[in-house]
C-alpha positions as CSV (number, residue, x, y, z in Angstrom):
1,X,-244.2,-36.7,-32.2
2,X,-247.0,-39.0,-32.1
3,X,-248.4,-40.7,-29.3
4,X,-248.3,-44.2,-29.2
5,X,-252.1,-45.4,-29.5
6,X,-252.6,-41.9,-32.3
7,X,-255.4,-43.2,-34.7
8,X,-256.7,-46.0,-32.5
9,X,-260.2,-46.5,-31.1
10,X,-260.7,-48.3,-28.0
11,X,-264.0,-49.2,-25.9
12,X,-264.2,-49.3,-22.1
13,X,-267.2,-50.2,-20.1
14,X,-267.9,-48.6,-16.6
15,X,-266.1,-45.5,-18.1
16,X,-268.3,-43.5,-15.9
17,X,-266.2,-43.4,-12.7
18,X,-263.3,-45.4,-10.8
19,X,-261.0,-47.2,-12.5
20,X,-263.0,-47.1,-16.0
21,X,-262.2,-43.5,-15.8
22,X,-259.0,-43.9,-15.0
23,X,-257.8,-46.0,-18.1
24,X,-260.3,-44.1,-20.4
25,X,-258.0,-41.0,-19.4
26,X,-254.7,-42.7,-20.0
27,X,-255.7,-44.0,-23.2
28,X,-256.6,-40.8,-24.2
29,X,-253.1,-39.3,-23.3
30,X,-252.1,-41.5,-25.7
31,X,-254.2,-39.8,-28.2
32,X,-256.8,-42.8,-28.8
33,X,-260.5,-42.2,-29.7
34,X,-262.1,-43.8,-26.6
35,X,-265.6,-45.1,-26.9
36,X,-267.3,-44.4,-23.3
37,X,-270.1,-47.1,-22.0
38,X,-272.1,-47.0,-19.1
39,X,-275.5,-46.5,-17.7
40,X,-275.7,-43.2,-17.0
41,X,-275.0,-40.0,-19.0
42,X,-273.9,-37.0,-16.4
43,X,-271.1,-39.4,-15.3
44,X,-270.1,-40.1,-18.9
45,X,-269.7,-37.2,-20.0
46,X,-267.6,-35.4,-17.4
47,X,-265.3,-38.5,-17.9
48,X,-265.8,-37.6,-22.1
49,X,-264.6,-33.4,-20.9
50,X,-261.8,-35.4,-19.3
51,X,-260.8,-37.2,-22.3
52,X,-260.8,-34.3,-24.2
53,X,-258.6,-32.8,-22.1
54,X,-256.2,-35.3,-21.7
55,X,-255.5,-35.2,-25.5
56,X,-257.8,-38.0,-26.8
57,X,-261.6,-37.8,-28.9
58,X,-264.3,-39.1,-27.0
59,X,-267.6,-40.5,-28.0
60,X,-270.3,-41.6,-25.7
61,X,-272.9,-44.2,-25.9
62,X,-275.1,-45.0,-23.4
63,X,-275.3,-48.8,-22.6
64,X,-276.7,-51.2,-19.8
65,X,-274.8,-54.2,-19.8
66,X,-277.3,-56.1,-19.1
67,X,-279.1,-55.7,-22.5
68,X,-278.0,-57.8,-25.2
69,X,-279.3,-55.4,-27.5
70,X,-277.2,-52.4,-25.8
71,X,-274.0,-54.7,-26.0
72,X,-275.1,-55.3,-30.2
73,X,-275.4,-51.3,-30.3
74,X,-272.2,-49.6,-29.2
75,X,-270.1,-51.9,-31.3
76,X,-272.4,-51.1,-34.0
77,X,-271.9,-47.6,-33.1
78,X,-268.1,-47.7,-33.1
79,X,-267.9,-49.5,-36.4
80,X,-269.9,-46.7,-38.0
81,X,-268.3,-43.7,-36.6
82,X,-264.8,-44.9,-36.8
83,X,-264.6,-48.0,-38.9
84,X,-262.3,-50.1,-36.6
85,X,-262.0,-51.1,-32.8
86,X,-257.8,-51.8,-31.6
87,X,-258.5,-51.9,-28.1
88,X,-261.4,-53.2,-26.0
89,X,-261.4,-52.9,-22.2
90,X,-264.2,-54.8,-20.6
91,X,-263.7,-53.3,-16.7
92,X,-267.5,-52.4,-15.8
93,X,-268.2,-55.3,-12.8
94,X,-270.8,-55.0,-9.7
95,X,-270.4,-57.0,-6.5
96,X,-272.8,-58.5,-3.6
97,X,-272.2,-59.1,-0.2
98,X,-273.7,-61.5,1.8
99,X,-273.2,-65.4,3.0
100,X,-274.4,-68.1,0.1
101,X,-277.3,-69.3,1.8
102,X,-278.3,-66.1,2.1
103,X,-277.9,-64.8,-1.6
104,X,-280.9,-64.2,-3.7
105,X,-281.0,-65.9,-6.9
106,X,-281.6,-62.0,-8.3
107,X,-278.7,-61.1,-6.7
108,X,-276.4,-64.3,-8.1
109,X,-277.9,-63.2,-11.9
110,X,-277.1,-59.4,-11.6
111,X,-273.3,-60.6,-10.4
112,X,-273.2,-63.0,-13.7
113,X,-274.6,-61.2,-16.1
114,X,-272.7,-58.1,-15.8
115,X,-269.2,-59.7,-14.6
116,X,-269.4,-62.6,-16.8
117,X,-272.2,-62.7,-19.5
118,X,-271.6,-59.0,-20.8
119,X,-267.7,-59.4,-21.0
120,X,-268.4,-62.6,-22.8
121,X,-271.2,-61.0,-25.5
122,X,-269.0,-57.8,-25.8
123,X,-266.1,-59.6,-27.0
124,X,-267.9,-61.9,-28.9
125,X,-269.5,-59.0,-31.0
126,X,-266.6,-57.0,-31.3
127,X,-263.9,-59.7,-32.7
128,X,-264.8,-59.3,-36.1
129,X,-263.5,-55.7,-35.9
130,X,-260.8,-56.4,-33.2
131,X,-259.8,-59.1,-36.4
132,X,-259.4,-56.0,-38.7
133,X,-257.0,-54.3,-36.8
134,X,-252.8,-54.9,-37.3
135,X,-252.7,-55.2,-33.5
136,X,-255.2,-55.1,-31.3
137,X,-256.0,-56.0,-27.6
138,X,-258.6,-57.5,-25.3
139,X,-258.0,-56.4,-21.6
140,X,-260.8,-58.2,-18.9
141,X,-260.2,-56.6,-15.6
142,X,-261.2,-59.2,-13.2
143,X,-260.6,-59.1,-9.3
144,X,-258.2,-61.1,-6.7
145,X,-261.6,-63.2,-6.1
146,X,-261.2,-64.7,-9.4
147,X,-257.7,-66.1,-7.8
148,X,-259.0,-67.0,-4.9
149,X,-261.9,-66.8,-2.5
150,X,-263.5,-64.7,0.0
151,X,-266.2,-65.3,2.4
152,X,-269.6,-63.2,1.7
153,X,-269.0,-63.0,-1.9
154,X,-269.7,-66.2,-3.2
155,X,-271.6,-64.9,-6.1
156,X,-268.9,-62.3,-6.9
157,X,-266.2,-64.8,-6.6
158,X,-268.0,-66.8,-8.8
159,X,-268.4,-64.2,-11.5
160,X,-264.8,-63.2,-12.0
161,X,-264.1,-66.9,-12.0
162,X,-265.9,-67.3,-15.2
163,X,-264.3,-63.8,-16.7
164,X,-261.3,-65.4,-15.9
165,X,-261.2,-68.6,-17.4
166,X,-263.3,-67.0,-20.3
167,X,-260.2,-65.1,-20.8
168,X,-257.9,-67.6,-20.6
169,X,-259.8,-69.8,-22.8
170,X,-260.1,-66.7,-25.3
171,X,-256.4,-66.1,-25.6
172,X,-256.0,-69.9,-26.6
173,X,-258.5,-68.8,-29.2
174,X,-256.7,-66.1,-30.5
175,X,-253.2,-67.0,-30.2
176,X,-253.0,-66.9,-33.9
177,X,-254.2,-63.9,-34.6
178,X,-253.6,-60.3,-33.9
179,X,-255.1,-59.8,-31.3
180,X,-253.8,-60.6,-27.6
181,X,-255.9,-60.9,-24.6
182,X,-254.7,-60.2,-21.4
183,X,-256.7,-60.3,-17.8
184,X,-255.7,-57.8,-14.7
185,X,-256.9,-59.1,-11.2
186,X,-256.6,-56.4,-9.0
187,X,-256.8,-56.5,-5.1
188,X,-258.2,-53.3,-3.5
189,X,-259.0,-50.3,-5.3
190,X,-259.9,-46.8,-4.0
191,X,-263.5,-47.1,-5.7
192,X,-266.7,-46.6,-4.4
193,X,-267.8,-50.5,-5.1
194,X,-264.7,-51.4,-2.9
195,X,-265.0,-48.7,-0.1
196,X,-268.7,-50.0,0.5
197,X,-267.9,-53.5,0.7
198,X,-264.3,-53.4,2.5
199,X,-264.7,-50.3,5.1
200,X,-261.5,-52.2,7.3
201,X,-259.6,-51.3,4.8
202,X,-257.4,-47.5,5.5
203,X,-258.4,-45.8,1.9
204,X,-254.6,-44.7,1.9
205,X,-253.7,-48.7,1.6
206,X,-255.5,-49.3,-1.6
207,X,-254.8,-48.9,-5.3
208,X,-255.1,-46.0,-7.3
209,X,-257.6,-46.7,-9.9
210,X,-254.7,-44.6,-11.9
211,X,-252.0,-47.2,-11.1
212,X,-254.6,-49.9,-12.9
213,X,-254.9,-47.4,-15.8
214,X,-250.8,-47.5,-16.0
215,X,-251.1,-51.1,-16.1
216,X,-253.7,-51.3,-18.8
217,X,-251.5,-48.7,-20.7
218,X,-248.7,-50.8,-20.6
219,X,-250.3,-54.0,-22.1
220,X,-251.9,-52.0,-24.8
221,X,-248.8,-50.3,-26.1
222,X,-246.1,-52.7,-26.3
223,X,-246.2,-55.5,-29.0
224,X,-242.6,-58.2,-28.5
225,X,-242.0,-61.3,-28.2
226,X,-242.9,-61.3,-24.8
227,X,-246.3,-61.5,-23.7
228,X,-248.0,-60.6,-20.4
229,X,-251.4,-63.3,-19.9
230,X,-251.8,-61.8,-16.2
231,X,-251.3,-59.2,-13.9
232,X,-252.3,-60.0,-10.3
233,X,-252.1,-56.5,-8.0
234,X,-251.7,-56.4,-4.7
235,X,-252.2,-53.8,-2.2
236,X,-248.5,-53.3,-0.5
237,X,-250.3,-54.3,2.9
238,X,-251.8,-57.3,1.7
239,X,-249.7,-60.5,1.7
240,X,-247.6,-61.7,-1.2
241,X,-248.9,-63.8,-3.9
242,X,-252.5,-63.2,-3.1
243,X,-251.9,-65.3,-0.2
């Protein structure tokens, strides 16, 4: 029998590790051509072997965010080797620590342009093909800090704010269309970029990166009546409601 996403092609960005990997894995068990994007290729391709061996094709492409041009180049790249694009998942994100009045304004560019402006460019070059497509799906994976606010991360905070209500101004967009976009804020997740910046929090209390992945799965493979904008994910430890 075959697998719910057989025959699609999806992009991820930050494929090479952490939750990127995660959901390029479970897409893939789904049988869906995944499109791998990140910076650097050792990384990429053990998460492509990964692919491979989770049932899905993989194709790598080697992208900084941060170039416009890169951006222009893997959806070119996806359009010519598989002439269509169902699924994109913009996930890749980097975060700064450190009080406002002490943030570089380096630092508060590198935060925007790869949580906000990439998201923003990628989507914006890939819609004509996401248009093509029966169904297809948008899937921003912002934070909890682009619900609310923590201290020493202003420039973060600020960043998934603006992939946020991007998103939300995308899906009014689209409404229309065929293709639905959905945003995941995630608390905690066992990943490198959250173990540096939150070492008080036990790595046994946060998420899976998988248990993201499952979420992603689930927006991408259901198509009622009933539509999901928004998933906010807690750790169990943390308080209800992102409070």
């Amino acid at each position: 029998m075959a697998k719910r996403l057989a025959g699609s092609v999806a992009i991820v960005t930050g494929a090479s590790r952490g939750i990127g990997r995660a959901i390029s894995r479970a897409l893939a068990a789904e049988e869906a051509t995944v499109v791998l994007a990140a910076r650097s290729i050792q990384p990429l391709a053990q998460t492509a072997d990964l692919v491979v061996q989770a049932g899905g094709r993989a194709e790598v492409v080697i992208t900084d965010l941060a170039r416009e041009a890169d951006i222009e180049e893997l959806v070119r790249t996806t359009r010519d080797k598989f002439g269509r694009l169902d699924i994109l998942i913009n996930n890749a994100g980097i975060t700064h620590s450190a009080r406002l009045d002490a943030t570089r304004t380096e630092d508060l560019d590198r935060c925007w342009t790869i949580n906000a402006r990439a998201p923003y460019l990628l989507c914006r070059e890939a819609l004509p093909l996401l248009r093509q497509a029966p169904r297809a799906f948008i899937v921003n994976i912002a934070s909890v800090v682009g619900v609310k606010g923590y201290p020493l991360q202003s420039a973060y905070t600020a960043s998934k704010h603006a992939l946020r209500g991007m998103t939300m101004a995308l899906a009014e967009e689209l409404r229309d269309s065929s293709v639905r976009v959905h945003v995941v804020c995630p608390g905690g997740v066992a990943t490198d970029m959250v173990t540096g910046v939150r070492p008080d929090i036990p790595v046994q209390d946060l998420i899976g990166s998988e248990e993201i992945a499952e979420l992603v799965l689930y927006l991408v493979t259901r198509r009622g009546n009933a539509v999901v904008d928004e998933l906010h994910v807690r750790r169990a430890t943390a308080a209800p409601w992102f409070g």
